[in-house]
C-alpha positions as CSV (number, residue, x, y, z in Angstrom):
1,X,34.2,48.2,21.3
2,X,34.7,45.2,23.5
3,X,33.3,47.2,26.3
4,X,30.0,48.0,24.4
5,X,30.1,44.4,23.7
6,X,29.9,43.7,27.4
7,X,27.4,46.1,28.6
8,X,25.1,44.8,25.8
9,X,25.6,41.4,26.7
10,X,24.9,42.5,30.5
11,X,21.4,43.8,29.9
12,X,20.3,40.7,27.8
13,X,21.2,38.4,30.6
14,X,19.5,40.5,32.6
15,X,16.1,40.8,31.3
16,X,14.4,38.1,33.2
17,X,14.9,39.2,36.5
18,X,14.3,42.3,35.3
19,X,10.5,41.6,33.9
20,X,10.2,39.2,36.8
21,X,11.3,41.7,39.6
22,X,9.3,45.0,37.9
23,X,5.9,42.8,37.9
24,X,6.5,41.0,41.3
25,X,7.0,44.8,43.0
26,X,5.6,47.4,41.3
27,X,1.8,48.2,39.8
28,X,1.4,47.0,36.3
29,X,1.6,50.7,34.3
30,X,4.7,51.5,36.3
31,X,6.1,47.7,36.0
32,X,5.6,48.2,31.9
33,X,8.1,50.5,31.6
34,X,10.6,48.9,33.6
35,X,12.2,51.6,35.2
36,X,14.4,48.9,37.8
37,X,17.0,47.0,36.4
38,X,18.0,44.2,38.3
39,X,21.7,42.4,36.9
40,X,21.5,38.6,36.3
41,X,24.1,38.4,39.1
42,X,21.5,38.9,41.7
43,X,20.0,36.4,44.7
44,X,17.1,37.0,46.0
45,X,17.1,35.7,49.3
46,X,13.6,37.3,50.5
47,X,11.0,38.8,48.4
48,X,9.0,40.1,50.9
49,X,7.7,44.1,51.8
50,X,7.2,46.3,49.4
51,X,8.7,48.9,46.6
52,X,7.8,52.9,46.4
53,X,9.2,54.5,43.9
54,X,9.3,58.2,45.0
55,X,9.2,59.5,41.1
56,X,7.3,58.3,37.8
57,X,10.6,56.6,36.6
58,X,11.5,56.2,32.9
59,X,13.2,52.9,32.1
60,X,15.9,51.7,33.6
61,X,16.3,54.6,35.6
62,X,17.1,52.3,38.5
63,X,20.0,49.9,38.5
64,X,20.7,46.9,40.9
65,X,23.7,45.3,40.7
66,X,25.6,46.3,38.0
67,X,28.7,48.1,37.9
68,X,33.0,47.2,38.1
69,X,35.5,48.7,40.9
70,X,38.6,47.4,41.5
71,X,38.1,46.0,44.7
72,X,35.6,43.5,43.7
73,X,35.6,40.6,40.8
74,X,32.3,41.5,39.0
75,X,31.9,38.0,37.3
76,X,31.7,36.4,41.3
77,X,30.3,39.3,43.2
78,X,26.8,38.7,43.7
79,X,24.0,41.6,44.1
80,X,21.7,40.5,47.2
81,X,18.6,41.4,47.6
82,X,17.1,40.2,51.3
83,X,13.7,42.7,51.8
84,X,11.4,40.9,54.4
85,X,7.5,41.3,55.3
86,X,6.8,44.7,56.8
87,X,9.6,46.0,54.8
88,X,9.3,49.2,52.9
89,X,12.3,50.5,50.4
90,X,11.5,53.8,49.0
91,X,13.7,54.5,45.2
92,X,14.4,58.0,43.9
93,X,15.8,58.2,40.4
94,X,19.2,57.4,39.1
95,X,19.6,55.4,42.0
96,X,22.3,52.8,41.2
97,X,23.1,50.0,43.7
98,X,26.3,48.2,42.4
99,X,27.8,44.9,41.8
100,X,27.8,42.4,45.0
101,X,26.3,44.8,47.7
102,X,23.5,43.3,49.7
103,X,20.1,45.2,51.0
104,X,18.7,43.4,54.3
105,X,15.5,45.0,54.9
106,X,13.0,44.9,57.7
107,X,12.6,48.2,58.5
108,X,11.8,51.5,56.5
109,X,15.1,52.2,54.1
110,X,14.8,55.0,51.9
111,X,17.2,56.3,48.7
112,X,16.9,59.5,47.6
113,X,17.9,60.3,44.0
114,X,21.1,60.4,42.5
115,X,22.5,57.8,45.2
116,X,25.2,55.7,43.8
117,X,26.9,53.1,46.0
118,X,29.7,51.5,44.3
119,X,30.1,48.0,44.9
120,X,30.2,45.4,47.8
121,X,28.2,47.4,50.2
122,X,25.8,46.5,53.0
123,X,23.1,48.0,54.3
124,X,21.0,46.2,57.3
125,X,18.4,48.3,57.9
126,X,16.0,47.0,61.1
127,X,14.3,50.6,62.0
128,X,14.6,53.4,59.2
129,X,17.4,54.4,57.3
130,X,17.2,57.6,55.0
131,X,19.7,58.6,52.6
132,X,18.8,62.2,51.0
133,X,19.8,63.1,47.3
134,X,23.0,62.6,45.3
135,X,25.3,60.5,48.2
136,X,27.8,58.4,46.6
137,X,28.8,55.6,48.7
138,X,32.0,53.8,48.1
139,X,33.1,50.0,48.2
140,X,32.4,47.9,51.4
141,X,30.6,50.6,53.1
142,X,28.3,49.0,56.1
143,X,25.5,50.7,56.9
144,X,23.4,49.5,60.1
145,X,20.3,50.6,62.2
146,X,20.9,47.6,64.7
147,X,23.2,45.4,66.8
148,X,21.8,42.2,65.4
149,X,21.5,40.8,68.7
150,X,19.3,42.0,72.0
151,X,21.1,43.0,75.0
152,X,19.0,42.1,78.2
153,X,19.3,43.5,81.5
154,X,17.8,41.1,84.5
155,X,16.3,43.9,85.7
156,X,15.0,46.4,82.9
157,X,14.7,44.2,80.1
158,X,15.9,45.0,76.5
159,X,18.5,47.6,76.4
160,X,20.4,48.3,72.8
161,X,17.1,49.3,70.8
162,X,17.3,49.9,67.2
163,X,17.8,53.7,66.5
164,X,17.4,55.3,62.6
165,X,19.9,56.4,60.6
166,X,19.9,59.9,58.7
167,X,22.3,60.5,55.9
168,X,21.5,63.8,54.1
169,X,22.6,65.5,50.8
170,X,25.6,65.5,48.5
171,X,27.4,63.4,51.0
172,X,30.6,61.3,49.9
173,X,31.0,58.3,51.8
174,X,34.5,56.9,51.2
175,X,35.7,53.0,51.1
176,X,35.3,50.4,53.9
177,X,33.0,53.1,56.6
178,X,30.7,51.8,59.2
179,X,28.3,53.4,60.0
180,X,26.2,52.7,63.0
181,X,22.7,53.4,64.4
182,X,21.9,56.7,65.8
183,X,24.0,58.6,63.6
184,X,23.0,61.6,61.8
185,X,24.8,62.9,58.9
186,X,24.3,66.4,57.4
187,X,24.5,67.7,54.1
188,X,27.4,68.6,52.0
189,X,30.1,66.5,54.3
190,X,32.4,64.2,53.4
191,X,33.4,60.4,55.4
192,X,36.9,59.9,55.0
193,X,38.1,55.8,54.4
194,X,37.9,54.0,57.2
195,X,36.1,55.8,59.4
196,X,34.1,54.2,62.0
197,X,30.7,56.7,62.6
198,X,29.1,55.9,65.8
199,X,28.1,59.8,66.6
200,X,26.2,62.9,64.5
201,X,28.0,65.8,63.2
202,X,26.8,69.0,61.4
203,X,26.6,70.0,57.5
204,X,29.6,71.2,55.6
205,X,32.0,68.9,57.8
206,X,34.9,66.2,56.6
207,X,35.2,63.3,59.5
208,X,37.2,60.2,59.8
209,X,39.0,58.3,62.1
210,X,37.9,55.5,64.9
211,X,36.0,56.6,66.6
212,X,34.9,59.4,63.7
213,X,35.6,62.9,64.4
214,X,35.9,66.2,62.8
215,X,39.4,66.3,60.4
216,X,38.2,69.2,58.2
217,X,35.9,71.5,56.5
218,X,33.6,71.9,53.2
219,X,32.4,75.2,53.8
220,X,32.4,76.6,50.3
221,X,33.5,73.5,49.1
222,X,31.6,70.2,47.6
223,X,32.5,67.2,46.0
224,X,32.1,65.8,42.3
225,X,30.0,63.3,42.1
């Protein structure tokens, strides 16, 4: 009962941001039916770039920022959202983004549907980053297309160039990964916890370690979302 009591609770407090965001993003028939949810624990840092939502979505078929795990404190964790000019986020359905993870967008980052990242993670996406359908990510996952900084040769010039992430389906990325630009994840593989990803492996594969390497196999296998 108490838990009912708090979801409902939840969604009232977040029904401004949640009228606000819709309108501010999306067209107005699509903005009507709210189909983004967007939790009262949210800063917007930069409301720049644009929304595409890759399906007609019913509402609240998209939810930013809600959410519990254990290794965050809900009431304090704070959803950011950080999407600058020239940004573009694509949104399948049943995406759900969860309590105090943070979106810095400047490039191209799209979320195919069925994508669930738990809570507390951060994606910095600079050149394109594409996850594919039904990926769960878990808590304090980094995701990044970019060093941050430029590396300059005296000769040559800029040398560490942003370079696009793929992430494909029914992929499980376990707690606290990093994962790096370049990389290129197939379909139907699991990231074990930990795991630092600085290379591209093929489908049906479970890697982990630092750097991350092949530990096992999913052939005939798949996880439960």
């Amino acid at each position: 009962m108490l838990k009912k009591i708090n979801k409902i609770y939840l969604y009232i407090r977040c029904i401004p941001k949640t009228i606000f965001f819709n309108f501010y993003y999306l067209p107005f028939f699509t903005a009507i039916k709210l189909p983004i949810l967007i939790s009262h624990r949210t800063s917007f840092r930069s409301l720049g770039g644009k929304i595409i939502l890759t399906n007609q979505n019913k509402f609240g078929k998209i939810k930013l920022g809600f959410g519990q795990v254990q290794s965050s404190d809900a009431k304090y964790s704070r959803f950011i959202w950080n999407l600058s000019d020239g940004g573009i986020i694509h949104l399948g359905s049943k995406v759900k983004i969860g309590t105090g993870c943070k979106l810095t967008v400047s490039g191209h980052l799209i979320i195919g549907d069925g994508c669930n990242f738990t809570g507390e993670c951060s994606i910095i996406c600079q050149k394109k980053i594409q996850l594919g359908t039904n990926c769960l990510i878990s808590w304090q996952t980094l995701i990044m297309d970019c060093d941050m900084h430029q590396i300059k040769d005296h000769l040559i010039g800029h040398i560490n160039p942003d370079k696009e992430i793929i992430i494909g389906n029914d992929i499980w990325i376990c707690s606290r990964v990093t994962i790096l630009k370049g990389v290129n994840l197939n379909s139907n593989s699991v990231v074990s916890s930990g795991s630092h990803v600085t290379s591209s492996f093929e489908e049906n594969v479970i890697i982990g370690g630092n750097p991350a390497k092949k530990i096992g196999s999913m052939e005939n296998k798949k996880f439960i979302h």
